[in-house]
N, C-alpha and C positions, 0 to 999 in steps of 0.2 A: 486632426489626425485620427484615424480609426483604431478601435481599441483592437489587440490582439487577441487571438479567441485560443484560451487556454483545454479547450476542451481536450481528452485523450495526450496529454502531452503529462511532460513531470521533469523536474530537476533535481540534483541532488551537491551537494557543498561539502569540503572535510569538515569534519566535526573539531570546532576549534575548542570545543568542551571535555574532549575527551581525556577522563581521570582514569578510568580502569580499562582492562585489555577487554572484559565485555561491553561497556560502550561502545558505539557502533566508529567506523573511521570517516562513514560521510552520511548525511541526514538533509533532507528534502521532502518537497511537497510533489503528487501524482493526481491530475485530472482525470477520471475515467468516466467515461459518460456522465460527465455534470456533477458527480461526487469525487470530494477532496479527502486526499488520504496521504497520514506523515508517512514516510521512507527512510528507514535505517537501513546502511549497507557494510557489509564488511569485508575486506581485502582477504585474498586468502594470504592464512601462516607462512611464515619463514619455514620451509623445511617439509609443508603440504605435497601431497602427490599430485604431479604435474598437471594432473587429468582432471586437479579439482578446479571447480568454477572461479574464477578471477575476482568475481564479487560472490557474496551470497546477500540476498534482500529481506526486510520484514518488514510491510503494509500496514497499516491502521488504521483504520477511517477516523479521519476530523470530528471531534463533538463540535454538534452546532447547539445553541443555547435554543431550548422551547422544542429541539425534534431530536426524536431518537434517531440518531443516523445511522447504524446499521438496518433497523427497518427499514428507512427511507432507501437503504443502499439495495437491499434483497429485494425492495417494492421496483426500483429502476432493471433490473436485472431479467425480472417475471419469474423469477424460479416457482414460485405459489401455483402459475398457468400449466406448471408442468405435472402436476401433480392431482390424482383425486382422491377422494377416501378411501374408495376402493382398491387402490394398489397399494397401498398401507398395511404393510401385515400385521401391525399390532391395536 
């Protein structure tokens, strides 16, 4: 059977942990170009303005042991290539 390819994909679950109202209501993993990052979501409030988002999200990149992963994340991304010393005004 061929493995499933999780790239750019994510899921998220109820948070069956949840002790306080800031803990998040649902928590998951998110593939984005080849880097792994946890996903807390939260439902909006009882009593929120209609117009507010149904979830709201918070991202983290995964530590991976032996690499720093958000370098690794900023190095897959190229942000560095957008940039020279010269446009730097300090």
């Amino acid at each position: 059977m061929a493995e499933f390819d999780k790239t750019n994909r994510g899921s998220i679950w109820k948070n069956d942990k949840k002790e306080k109202d800031t803990h998040p209501d649902f928590t998951g993993s998110l593939n984005v170009d080849g880097v792994e990052y946890w996903v807390s979501a939260w439902k909006r409030k009882e009593g929120a303005h209609a117009k507010a988002p149904a979830l709201s999200f918070s991202i983290k990149v995964k530590e991976e042991k032996g690499v720093d992963a958000p370098k690794k994340a900023a190095k897959q991304t190229n942000y560095d290539d957008d940039m020279d010393g010269d446009s730097i005004p300090f």
